[in-house]
C-alpha positions, 0 to 999 in steps of 0.5 A: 197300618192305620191311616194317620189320623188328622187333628180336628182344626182348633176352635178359633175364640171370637176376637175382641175388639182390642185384639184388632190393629189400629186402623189410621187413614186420612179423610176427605175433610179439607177444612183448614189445610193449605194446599199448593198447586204447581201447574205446566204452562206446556200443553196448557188445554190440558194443564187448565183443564186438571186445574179446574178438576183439582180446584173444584174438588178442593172446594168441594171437600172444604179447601177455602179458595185463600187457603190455596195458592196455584203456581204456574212454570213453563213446562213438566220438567220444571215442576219438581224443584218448585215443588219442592220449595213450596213443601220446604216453606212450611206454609203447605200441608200438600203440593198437587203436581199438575201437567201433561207429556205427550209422547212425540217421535224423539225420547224427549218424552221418556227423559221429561216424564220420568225427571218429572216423576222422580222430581216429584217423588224426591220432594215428596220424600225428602220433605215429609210434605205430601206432594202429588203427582197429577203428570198426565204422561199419554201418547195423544192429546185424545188421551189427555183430554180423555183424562182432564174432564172426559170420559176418564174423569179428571185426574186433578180432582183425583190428585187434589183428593188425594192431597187431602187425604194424605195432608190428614194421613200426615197429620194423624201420624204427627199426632200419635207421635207426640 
């Protein structure tokens, strides 16, 4: 018997540029979007210190300060149903989600944390409107203050980049769709 012999691997022909996928993201280029922030009242240190990371990172990227509009509720499990108004109004084309649940000894924590996340989620989903989530959910308020300007960064200004992006995201699908 003679051992089986193995075909020589097929000549792969270099690939032309229309054989490639489409490509379609979002950029960073906040120019003329309209950008609602919902912020918690609870644990305010750290609330006004993911403000000032998403409102400076807005700026930054080109958001004009009239061109945004910043709400404030009292606590995290108030954020989903006003959200969810400002992605119905029609006036926005992101909603950053803003606050901090820190754990405690009771499961209050779980029960706020995961109804602000599925809130959130559920405007987001229900809306088509880009709604995102910048809930800090930590067991110290170390954590929290590591993660609002510390040695974590600021999660606001990673939110509020987000919302840019996907406010473009949104837009360039809206267009190949017409």
């Amino acid at each position: 018997m003679s051992p089986a012999r193995r075909p020589a691997p097929a000549r792969r022909s270099p690939r032309r540029a229309a054989e490639f996928p489409e490509v379609i993201q979002g950029s960073l280029d906040g120019a003329g979007l309209r950008i609602a922030i919902v912020v918690s009242r609870f644990n305010e240190f750290v609330g006004n210190r993911l403000l000032d990371g998403a409102l400076r990172a807005l700026e930054g990227h080109g958001v004009r300060a009239r061109d945004t509009v910043v709400i404030k509720v009292p606590g995290a499990f108030e954020i989903p149903p006003v959200a969810r108004l400002l992605a119905d109004s029609g006036r926005h084309d992101s909603v950053i989600c803003l606050g901090a649940v820190l754990r405690g000894e009771t499961p209050h924590f779980d029960r706020v944390a995961g109804e602000a996340s599925h809130g959130i989620a559920r405007a987001s989903f229900e809306t088509g409107v880009p709604v995102l989530f910048g809930v800090l959910t930590v067991d110290t308020l170390d954590q929290a203050v590591d993660r609002s300007g510390g040695k974590h960064g600021n999660k606001g200004a990673e939110v509020a980049e987000g919302a840019i992006e996907m406010a473009r995201l949104v837009r360039a699908l809206a267009a190949k769709q017409r």
